[in-house]
C-alpha positions as CSV (number, residue, x, y, z in Angstrom):
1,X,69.5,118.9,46.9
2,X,70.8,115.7,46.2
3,X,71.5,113.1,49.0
4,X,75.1,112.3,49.7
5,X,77.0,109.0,49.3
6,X,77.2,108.2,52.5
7,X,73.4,109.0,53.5
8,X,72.4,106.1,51.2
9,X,73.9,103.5,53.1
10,X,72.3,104.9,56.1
11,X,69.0,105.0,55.0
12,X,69.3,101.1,54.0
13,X,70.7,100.5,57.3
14,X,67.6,102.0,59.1
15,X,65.3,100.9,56.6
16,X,66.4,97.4,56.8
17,X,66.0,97.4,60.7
18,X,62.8,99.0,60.7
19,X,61.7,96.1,58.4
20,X,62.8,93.1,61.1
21,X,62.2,95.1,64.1
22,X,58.8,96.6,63.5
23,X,56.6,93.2,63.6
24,X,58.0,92.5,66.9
25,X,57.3,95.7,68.1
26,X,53.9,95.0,67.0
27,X,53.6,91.8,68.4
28,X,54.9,93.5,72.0
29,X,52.9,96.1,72.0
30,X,49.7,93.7,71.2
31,X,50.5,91.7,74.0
32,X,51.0,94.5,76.6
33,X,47.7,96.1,75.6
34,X,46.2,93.0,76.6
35,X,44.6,92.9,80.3
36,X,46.3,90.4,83.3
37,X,44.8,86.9,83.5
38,X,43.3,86.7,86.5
39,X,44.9,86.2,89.8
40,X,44.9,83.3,91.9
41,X,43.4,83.3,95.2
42,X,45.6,81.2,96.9
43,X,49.1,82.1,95.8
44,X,51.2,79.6,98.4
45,X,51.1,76.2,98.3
46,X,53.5,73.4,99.9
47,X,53.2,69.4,98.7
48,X,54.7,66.8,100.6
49,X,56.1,64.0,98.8
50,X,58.3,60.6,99.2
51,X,60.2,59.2,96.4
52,X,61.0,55.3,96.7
53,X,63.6,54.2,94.3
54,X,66.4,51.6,93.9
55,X,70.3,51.4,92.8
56,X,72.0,48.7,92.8
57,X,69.6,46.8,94.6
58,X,69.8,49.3,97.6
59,X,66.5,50.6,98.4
60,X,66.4,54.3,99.0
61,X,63.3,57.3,100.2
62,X,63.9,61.2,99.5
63,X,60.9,63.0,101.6
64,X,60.6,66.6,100.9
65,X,58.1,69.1,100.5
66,X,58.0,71.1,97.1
67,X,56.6,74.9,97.9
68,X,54.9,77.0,95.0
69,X,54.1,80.4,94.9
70,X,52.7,83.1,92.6
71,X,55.4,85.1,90.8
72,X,53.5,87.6,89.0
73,X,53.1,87.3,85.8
74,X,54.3,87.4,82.6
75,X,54.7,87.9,78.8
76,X,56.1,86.0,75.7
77,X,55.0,85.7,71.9
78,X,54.1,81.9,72.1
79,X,51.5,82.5,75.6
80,X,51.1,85.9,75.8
81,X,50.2,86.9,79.2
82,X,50.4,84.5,82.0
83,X,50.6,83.7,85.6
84,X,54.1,83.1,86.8
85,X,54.9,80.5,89.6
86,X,57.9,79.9,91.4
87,X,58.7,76.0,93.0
88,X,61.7,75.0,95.2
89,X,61.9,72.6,97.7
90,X,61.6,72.6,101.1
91,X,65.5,70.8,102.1
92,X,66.8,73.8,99.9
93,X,68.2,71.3,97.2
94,X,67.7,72.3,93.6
95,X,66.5,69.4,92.6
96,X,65.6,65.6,93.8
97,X,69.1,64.2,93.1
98,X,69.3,60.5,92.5
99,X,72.7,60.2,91.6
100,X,75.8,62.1,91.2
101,X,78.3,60.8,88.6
102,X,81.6,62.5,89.1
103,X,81.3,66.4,89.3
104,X,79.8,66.7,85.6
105,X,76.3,64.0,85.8
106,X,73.8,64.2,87.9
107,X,70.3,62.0,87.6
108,X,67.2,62.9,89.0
109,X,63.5,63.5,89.1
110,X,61.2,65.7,88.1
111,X,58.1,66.1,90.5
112,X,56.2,68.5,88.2
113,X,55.0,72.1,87.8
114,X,54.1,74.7,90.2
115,X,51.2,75.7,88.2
116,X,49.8,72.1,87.8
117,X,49.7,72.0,91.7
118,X,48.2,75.3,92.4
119,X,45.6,74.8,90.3
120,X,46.3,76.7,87.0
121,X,43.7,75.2,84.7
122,X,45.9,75.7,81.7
123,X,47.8,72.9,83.5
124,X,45.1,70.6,84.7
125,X,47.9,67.2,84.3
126,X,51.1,67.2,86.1
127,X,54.3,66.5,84.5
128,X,55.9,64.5,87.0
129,X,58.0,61.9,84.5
130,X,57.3,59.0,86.9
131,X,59.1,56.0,86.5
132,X,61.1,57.9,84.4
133,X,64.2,60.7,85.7
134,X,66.6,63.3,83.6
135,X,70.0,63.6,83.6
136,X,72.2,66.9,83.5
137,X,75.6,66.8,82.1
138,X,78.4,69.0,82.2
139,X,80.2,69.1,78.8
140,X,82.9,72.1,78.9
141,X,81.0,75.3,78.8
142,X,77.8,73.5,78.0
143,X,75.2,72.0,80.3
144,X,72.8,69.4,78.6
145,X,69.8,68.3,80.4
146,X,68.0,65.4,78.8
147,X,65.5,62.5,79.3
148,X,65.7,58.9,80.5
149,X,63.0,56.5,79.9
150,X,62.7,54.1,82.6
151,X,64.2,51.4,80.8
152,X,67.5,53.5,79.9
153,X,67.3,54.5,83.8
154,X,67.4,51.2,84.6
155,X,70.4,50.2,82.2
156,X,72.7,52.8,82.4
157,X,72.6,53.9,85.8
158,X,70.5,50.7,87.7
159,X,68.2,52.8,88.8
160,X,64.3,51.9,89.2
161,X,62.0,54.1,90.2
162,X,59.4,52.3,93.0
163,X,57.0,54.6,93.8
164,X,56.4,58.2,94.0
165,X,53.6,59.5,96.7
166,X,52.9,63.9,96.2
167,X,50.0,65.7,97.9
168,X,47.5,66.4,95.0
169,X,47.1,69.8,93.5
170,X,44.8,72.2,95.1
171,X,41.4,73.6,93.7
172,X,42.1,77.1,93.4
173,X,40.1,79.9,92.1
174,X,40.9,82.1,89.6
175,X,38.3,85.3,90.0
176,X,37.9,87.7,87.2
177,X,37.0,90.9,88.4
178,X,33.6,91.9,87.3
179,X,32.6,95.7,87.0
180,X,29.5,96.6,87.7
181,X,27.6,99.5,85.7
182,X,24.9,101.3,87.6
């Protein structure tokens, strides 16, 4: 029997998506055959801080406390399976605004990673950009968030960063279980 016109471009079709799709369906299934890292034993976690900055030669304090917690975890090619965390901040802000600029700029700082402060040792140093600060603007439909160096801080917005004080991270414990065979 021979195959009809139209089967051959089907067969291509599902040939050719069984070709880009089945190394990423190897790659998932890998990853999910993989066990949990282990779980953190202390999964809550809330840091105190005080930012001291200056604009315009006005000198200025945000105090807040920034609250972690375990989310679960999580998957991805690049990592594989990790622990999840979650961080806001205690004032309910999304983030430790600076300066608004209009409705579409906003600067600000970034006090770090949840998992740096809860002790993940796959983040033993924080990433708190001290003296440095972002800047998110609204372009349109598009949002670009990017980095300022203290010195561009300084010049485009006469901002300077003074000093930032944060609770350290806590030691936590990360506990494989171990099975015992009798």
């Amino acid at each position: 029997m021979k195959l009809k016109l139209i089967h051959i471009p089907l067969v291509l079709v599902v040939a050719f998506v069984t070709y880009l799709a089945f190394p990423w369906l190897l790659i998932f299934i890998g990853i999910q055959s993989k066990p949990n890292p282990s779980r953190p034993e202390i999964t809550y976690g809330e840091f105190p801080f005080r930012l001291k900055y200056e604009i315009n030669g006005d000198q200025k304090v945000i105090e807040d406390t920034l609250i972690c917690e375990f989310d679960g975890f999580g998957a991805d090619e690049g990592r594989g399976k990790y622990r999840k965390w979650k961080q806001r901040l205690a004032s309910g802000n999304e983030r430790i605004t600076l300066l608004k600029v209009g409705s579409a700029t906003e600067i600000y700082f970034t006090a770090g990673r949840a998992e740096y402060y809860m002790g993940d040792p796959y983040y033993a140093n924080s990433d708190s950009s001290f003296p440095n600060a972002s800047v998110i603007k609204k372009e349109g439909a598009m949002t670009i968030d990017s980095f300022l160096k203290a010195d561009e801080l300084l010049k485009q917005y006469n901002i300077k960063l003074i000093s930032w004080d944060v609770s350290p991270p806590i030691k936590n414990n990360f506990n494989q279980l171990v099975f015992q065979i009798s």
